[in-house]
C-alpha positions as CSV (number, residue, x, y, z in Angstrom):
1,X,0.0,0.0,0.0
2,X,1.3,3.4,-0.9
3,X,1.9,6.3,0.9
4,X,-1.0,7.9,-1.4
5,X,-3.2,5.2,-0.8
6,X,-2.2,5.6,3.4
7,X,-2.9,8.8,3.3
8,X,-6.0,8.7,1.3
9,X,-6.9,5.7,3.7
10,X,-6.0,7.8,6.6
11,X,-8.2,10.8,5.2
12,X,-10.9,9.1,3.9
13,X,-13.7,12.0,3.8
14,X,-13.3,14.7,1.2
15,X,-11.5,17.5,1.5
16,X,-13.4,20.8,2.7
17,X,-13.3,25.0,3.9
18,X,-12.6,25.8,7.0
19,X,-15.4,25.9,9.4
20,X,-14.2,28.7,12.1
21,X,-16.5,31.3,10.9
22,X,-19.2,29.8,10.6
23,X,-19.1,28.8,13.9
24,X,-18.4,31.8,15.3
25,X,-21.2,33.4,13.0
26,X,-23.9,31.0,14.4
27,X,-23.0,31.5,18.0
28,X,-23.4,35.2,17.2
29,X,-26.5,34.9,15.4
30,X,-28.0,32.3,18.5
31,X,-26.6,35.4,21.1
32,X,-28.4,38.2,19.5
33,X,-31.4,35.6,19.1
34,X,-31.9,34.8,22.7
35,X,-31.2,38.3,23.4
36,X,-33.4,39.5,21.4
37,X,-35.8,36.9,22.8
38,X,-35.1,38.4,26.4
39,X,-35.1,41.8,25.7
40,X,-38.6,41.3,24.5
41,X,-39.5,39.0,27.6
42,X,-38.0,41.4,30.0
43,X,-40.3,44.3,28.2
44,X,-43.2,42.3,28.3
45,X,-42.6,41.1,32.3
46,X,-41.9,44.7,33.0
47,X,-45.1,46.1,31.2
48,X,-46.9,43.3,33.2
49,X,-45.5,44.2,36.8
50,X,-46.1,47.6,36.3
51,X,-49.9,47.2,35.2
52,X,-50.1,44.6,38.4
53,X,-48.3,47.8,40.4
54,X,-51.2,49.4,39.1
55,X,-54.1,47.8,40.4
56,X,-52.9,46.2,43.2
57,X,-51.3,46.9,46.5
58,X,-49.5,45.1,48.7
59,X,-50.5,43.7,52.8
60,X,-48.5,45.9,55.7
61,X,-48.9,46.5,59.2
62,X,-49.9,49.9,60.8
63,X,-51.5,51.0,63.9
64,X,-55.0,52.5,63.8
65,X,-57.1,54.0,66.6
66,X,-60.5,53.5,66.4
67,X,-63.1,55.9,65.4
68,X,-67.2,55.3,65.1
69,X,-68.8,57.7,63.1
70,X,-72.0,59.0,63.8
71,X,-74.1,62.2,63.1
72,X,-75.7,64.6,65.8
73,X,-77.1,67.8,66.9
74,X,-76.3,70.3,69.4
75,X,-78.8,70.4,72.4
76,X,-79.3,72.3,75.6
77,X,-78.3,70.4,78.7
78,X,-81.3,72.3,80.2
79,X,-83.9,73.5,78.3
80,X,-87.8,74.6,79.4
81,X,-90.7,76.9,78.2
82,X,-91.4,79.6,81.4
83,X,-95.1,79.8,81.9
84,X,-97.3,81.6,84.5
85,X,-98.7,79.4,86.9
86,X,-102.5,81.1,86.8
87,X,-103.5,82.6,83.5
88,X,-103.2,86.2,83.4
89,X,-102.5,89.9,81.4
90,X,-98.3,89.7,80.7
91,X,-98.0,93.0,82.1
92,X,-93.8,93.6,82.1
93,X,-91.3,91.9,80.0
94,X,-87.7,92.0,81.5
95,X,-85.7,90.0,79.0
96,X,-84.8,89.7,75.3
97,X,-83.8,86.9,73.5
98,X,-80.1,86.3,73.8
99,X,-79.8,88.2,77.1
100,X,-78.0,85.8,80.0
101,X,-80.4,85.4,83.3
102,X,-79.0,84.0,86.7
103,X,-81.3,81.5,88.7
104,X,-83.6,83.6,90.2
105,X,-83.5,87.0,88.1
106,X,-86.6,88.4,87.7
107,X,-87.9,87.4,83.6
108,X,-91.5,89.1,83.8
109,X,-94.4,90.6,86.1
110,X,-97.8,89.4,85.5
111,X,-101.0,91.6,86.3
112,X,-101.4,91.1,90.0
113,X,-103.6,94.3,91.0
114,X,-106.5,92.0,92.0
115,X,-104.5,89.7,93.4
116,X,-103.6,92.2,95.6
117,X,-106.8,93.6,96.5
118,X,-107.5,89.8,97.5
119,X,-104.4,89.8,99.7
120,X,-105.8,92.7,101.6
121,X,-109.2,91.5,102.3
122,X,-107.5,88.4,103.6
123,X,-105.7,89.7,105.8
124,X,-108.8,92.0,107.6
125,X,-111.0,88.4,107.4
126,X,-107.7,87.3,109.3
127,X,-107.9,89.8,112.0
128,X,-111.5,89.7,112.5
129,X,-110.9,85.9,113.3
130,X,-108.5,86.4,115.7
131,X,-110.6,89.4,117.5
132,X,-112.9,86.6,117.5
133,X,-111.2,84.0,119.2
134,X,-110.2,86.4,121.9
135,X,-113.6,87.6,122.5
136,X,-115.1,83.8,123.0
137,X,-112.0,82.9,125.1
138,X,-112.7,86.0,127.4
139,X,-116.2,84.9,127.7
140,X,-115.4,81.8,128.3
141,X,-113.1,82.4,131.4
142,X,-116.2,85.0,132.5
143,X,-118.2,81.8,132.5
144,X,-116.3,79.4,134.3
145,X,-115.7,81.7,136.5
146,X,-119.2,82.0,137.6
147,X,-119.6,78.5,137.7
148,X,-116.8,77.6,140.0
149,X,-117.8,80.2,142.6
150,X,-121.5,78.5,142.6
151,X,-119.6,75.2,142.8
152,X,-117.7,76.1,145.6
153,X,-120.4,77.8,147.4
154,X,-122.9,74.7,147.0
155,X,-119.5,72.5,148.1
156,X,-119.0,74.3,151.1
157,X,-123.0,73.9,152.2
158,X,-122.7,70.0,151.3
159,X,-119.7,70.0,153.4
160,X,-121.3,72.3,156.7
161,X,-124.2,70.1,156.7
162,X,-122.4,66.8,156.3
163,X,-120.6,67.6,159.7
164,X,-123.4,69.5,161.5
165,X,-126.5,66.8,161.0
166,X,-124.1,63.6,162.1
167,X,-123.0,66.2,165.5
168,X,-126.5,66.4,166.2
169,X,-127.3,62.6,165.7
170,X,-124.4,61.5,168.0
171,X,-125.5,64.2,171.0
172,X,-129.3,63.0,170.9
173,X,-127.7,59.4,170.9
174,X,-125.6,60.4,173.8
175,X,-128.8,61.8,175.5
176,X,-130.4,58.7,174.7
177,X,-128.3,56.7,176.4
178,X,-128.4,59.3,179.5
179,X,-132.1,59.2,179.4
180,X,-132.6,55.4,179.2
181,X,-129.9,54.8,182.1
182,X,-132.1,57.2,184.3
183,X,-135.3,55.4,183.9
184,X,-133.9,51.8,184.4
185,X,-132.1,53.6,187.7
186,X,-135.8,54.5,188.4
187,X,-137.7,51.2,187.6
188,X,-135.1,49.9,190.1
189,X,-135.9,52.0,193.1
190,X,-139.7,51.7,192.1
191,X,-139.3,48.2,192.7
192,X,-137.1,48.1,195.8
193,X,-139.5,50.5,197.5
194,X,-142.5,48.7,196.5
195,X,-141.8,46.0,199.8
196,X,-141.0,49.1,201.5
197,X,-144.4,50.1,201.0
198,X,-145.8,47.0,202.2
199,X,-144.0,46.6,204.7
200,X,-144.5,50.4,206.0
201,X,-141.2,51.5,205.8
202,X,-141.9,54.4,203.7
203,X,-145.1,56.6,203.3
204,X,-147.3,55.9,199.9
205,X,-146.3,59.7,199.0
206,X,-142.9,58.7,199.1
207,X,-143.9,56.0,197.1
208,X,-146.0,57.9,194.3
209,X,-143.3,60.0,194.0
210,X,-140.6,57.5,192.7
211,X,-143.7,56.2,190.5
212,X,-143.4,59.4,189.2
213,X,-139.6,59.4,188.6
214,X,-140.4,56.7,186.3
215,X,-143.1,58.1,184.1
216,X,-141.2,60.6,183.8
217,X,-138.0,59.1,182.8
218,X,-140.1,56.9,180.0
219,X,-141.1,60.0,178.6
220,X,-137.5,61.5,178.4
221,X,-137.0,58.3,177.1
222,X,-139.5,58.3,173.8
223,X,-139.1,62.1,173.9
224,X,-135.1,61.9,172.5
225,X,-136.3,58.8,170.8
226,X,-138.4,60.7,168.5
227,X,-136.1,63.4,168.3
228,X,-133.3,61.1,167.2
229,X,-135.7,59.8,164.4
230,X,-136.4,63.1,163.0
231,X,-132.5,63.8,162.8
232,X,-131.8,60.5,160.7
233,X,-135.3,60.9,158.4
234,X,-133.4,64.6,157.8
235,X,-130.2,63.7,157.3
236,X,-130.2,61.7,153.6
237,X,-132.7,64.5,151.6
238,X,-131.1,67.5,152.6
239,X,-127.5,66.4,152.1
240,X,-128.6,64.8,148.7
241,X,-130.6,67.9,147.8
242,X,-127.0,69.4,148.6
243,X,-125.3,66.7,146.6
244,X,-127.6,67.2,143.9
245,X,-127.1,70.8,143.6
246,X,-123.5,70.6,143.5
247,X,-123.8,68.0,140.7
248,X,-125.8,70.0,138.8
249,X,-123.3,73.1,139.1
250,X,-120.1,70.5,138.1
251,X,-122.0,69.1,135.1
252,X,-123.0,73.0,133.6
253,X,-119.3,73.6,134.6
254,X,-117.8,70.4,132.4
255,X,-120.6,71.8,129.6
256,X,-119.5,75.1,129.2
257,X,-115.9,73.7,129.2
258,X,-116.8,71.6,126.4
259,X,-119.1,73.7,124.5
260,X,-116.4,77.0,124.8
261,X,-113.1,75.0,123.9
262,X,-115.6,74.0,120.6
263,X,-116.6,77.3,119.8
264,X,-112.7,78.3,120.5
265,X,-111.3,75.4,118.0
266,X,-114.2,76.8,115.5
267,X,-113.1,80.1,115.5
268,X,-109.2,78.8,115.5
269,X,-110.1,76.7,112.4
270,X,-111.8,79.5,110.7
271,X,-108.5,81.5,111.2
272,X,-106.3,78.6,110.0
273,X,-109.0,78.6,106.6
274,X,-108.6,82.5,106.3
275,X,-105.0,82.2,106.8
276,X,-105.0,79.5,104.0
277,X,-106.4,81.9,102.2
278,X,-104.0,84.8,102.9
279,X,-101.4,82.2,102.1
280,X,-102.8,81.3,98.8
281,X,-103.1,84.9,98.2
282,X,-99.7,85.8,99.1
283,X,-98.5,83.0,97.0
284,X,-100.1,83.4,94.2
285,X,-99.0,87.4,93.8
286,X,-95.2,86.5,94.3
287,X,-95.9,83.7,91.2
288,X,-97.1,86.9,89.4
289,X,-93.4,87.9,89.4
290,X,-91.9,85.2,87.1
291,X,-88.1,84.2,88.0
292,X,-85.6,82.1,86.0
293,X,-85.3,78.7,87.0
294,X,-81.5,78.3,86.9
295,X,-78.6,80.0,85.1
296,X,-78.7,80.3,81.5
297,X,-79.8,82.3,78.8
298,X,-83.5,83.3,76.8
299,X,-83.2,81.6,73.5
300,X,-86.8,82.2,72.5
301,X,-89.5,85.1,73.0
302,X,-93.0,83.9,72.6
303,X,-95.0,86.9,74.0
304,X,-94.8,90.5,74.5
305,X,-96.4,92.5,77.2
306,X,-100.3,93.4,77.6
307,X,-100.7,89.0,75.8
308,X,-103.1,87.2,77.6
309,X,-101.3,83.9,78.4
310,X,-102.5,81.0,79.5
311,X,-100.6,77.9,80.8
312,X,-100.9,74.5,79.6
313,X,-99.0,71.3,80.5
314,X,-97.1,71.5,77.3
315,X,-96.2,74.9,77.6
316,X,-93.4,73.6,80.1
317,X,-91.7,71.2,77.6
318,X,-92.2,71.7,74.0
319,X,-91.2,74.3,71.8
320,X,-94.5,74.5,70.1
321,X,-96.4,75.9,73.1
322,X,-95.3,79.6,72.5
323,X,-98.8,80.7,72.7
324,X,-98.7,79.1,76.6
325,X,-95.3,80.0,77.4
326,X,-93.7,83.8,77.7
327,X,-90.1,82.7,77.0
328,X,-87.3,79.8,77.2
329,X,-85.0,79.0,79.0
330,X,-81.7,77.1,78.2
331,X,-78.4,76.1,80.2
332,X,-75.4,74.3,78.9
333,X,-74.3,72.5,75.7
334,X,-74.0,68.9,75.1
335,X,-74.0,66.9,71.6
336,X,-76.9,64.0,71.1
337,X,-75.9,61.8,68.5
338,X,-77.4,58.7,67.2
339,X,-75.3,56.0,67.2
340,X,-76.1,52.6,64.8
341,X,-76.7,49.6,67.6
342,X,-73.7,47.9,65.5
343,X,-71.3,49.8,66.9
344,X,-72.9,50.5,70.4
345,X,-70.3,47.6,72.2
346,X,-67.4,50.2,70.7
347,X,-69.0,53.3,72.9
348,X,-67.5,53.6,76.7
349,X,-68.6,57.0,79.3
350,X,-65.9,59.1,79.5
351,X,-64.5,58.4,75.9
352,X,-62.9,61.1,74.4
353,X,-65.1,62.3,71.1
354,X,-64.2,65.1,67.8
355,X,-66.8,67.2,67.2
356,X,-67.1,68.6,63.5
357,X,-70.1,70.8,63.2
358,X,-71.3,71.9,59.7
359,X,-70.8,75.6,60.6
360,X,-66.9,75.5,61.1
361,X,-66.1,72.2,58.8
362,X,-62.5,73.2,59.5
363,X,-62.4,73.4,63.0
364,X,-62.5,70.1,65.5
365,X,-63.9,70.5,68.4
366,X,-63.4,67.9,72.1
367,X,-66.0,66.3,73.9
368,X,-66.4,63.1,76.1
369,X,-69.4,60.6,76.5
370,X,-71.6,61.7,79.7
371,X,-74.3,59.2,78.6
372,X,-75.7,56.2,76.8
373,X,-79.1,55.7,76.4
374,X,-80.2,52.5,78.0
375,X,-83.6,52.2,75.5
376,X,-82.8,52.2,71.4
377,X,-84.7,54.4,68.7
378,X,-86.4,52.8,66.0
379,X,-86.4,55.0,62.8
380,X,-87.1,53.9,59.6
381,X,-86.2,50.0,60.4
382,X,-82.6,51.2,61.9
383,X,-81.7,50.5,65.6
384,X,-80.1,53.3,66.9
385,X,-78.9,54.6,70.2
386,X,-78.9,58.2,71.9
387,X,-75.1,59.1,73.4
388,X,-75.0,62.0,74.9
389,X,-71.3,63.9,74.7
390,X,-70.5,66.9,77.2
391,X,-68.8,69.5,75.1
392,X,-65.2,70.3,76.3
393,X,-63.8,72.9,73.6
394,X,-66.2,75.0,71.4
395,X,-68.6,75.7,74.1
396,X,-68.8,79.6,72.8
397,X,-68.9,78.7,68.8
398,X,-71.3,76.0,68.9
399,X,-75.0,76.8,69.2
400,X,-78.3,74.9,69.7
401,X,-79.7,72.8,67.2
402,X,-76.6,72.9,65.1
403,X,-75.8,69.6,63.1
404,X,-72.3,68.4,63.5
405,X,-70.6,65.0,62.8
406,X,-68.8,63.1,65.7
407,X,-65.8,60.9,66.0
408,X,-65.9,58.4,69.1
409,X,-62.5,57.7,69.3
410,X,-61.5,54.1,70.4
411,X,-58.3,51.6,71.4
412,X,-55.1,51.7,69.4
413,X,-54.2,48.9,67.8
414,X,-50.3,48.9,67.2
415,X,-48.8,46.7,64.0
416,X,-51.9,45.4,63.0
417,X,-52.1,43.5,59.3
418,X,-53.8,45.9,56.9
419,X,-55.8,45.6,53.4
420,X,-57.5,49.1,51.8
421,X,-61.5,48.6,52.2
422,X,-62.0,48.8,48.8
423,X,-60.4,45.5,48.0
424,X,-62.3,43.3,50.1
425,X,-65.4,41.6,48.0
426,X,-67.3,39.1,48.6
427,X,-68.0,35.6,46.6
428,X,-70.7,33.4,47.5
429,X,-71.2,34.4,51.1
430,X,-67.7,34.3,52.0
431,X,-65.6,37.4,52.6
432,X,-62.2,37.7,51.1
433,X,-59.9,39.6,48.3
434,X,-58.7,39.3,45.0
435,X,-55.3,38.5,44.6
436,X,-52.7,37.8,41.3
437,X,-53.1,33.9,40.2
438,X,-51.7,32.5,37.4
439,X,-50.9,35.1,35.0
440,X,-51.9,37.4,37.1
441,X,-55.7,36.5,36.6
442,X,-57.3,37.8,39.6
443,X,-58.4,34.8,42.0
444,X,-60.6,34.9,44.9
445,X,-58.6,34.2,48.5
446,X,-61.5,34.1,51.5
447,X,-59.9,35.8,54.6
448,X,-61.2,36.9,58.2
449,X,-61.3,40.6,59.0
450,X,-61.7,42.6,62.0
451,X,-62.4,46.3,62.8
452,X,-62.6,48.5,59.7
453,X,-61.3,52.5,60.3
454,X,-62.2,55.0,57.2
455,X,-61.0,53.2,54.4
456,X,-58.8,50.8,56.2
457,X,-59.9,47.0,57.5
458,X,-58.4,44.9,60.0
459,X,-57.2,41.0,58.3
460,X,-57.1,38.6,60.9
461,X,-56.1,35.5,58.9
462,X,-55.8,34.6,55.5
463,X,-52.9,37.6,54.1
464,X,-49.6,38.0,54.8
465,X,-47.1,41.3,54.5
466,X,-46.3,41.9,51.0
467,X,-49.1,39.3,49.9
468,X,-50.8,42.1,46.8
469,X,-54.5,42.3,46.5
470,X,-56.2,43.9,43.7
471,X,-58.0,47.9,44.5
472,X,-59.1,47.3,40.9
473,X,-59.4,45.3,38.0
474,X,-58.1,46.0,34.5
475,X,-60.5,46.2,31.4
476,X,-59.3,42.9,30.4
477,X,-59.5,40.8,33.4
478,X,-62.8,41.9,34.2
479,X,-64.1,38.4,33.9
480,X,-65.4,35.9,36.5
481,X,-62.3,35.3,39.3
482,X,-60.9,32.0,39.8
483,X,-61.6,30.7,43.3
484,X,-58.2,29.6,45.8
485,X,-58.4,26.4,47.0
């Protein structure tokens, strides 16, 4: 085998160019390919980012203080119609709207002249009654008077012949017994000198003569016996015509005790009546002077002077009684605003409150809760609430009945997750955002909120920081979402 044939066996393939350039030519060509390929890529990610930058935002943490908003008015902490008490001419007016009374102050004098002319004759039926009393009381004491001395002149002749009949009684007893001793004594010697006499011992003269003794003894005997009768049958009618009398006298006594302190409480009860009446009169000329209840000042003038005006029940409460009522009356400021029953639990006393009222939208005034009204309000099918807030700054801006807005302002709430209001939608009942799927097609993602602020709303769960939720949709993504699983 030659060296030709070696070398064409050793070479076997044809013979060709050299193939450096176009190598180098294709690996230029594939570079500014695939560059080409990325610069477009990159435009097209970039022009996609920044539309996503454009409707979304992303998820951060910030603290919030709570606020409930509500709408309100400016009221009067006191507020009341002044009426007469009794119907009458309005004879002075003292105030004018505007003007600032203290409790007290004299507002208006009613027509008293025949009140006064009342008062008078009150006061003369007054003294009559009393002139009265004294009169009957002096004639009373005349009366007793008289009676007791009777009494004690018929006592003393009960008494004298109590202790003069029962002396006489026990000396004709005492005689009695004298008398009756003598004429036994007698009968004795009568019959001792009766054997005398028989025996002749003593004459019969002697002997008639104590016979004598005897007869007359018996009738000294009968004598004080009859005597002593007539004392006893005396005794019981004369002391009980004596009792008798001096009953009688006690019992006119006890009846003209009774019968004067009756006319007495009469007369004293006609001057309590007639000093009822003096009262009433009295009173009712000082309600003819009308005074201000407490401090504050007149914010409405209902009638001028020489009105008739007459009081009614409503004259004391409502502003449409100004026919009834002469002026009002108001003290203090507060704010009553109506809060939704949704966001009631959110409302504490003493929570501090901006007041924005319609007349000085640039200006924010301070105020605290005072009050929360324990019954709702019903209006139009909404559940409301009447808080009451004590005005702190703006008491000399802000007037009655003026409409403001109020802030309650709540608890802070430091680093809290965070998602614009806007973006939360809801899908089927459930609550949740729209967030960048697969090609950035918006896709539904449920999540639990919490307190919204303005246009800021808690996320409790469900987001995370830097997690980007659409605020909007673009024109052509506005199709149905696709749903997270």
């Amino acid at each position: 085998m030659t060296a030709s044939n070696l070398e064409k066996q050793s070479n076997p393939l044809p013979k060709q160019n050299n193939p450096l350039p176009w190598i180098f030519g294709a690996m230029i060509g594939g570079i500014i390919l695939i560059g080409g390929f990325a610069y477009v890529s990159l435009n097209r990610s970039n022009s996609t980012t920044a539309e996503i930058d454009k409707y979304t935002v992303p998820i951060t943490r910030k603290t919030i203080n709570l606020e409930i908003k509500a709408s309100g008015t400016v009221e009067p902490i006191q507020n009341v119609n002044i009426s007469p008490k009794n119907p009458g001419i309005l004879e002075r007016l003292l105030v004018d709207q505007g003007v600032i009374v203290k409790k007290g102050q004299p507002i208006a004098v009613m027509d008293n002249k025949q009140l006064y002319a009342q008062g008078i004759q009150a006061e003369a039926r007054l003294q009559e009654a009393q002139a009265s009393v004294q009169e009957a009381d002096l004639k009373l004491q005349g009366d007793l008077q008289v009676l007791s001395a009777q009494l004690a002149q018929a006592s003393a002749r009960l008494e004298e012949s109590r202790r003069r009949i029962p002396s006489q009684i026990e000396q004709t007893r005492a005689q009695l017994v004298e008398a009756q001793s003598k004429l036994k004594l007698a009968q004795v010697q009568l019959q001792r000198n009766e054997k005398l006499l028989q025996e002749g011992a003593i004459t019969a003269d002697q002997f008639d003569q104590l016979a004598n003794e005897v007869i007359v003894s018996q009738a000294n005997v009968q004598r004080i016996v009859r005597q002593l009768e007539e004392l006893q049958i005396t005794e019981d009618p004369e002391i009980k015509r004596l009792e008798a009398a001096v009953g009688e006298i006690k019992i006119s006594l006890e009846e003209r005790k009774v019968s004067g302190k009756a006319e007495i409480e009469k007369l004293k009860a006609n001057i309590k009546a007639v000093q009822a009446s003096l009262e009433i009169a009295k009173i009712q000329f000082q309600d003819t002077l009308i005074t201000a209840p407490f401090d504050g000042i007149i914010t409405q003038r209902f009638a001028t002077e020489g009105a008739f005006v007459t009081p009614t029940t409503s004259a004391s409460t409502t502003a449409s009684a100004t026919s009834s009522s002469i002026v009002a009356l108001a003290k203090g400021l507060e704010i009553v605003a109506k809060v939704p029953e949704i966001d009631l639990s959110q409302i504490k006393l003493g929570q501090p409150v901006q007041i924005i009222a319609d007349s000085y939208p640039n200006e924010v005034f301070k105020g605290v809760v005072k009050s929360i009204a324990p019954e709702a309000i019903v209006e139009q099918n909404v559940t409301s609430f009447e808080v009451k807030i004590a005005v702190i700054t703006g008491q000399d801006r802000l007037l009655s009945k003026m409409n403001v807005e109020v802030n309650f302002l709540g608890e802070k709430l430091d680093n809290i997750l965070v998602v614009p209001t806007v973006a939360i939608v809801t899908e089927e009942g459930k609550t949740g955002v729209m967030i960048p799927g697969e090609n950035n097609v918006p896709k539904f993602k449920p999540i639990t909120i919490g307190t919204s602020v303005d246009d800021t709303t808690e996320i409790l769960g469900g987001l995370s920081v830097g997690d980007r939720v659409f605020i909007d949709l673009p024109s052509d993504k506005n199709k149905k979402p696709t749903q997270e699983d």
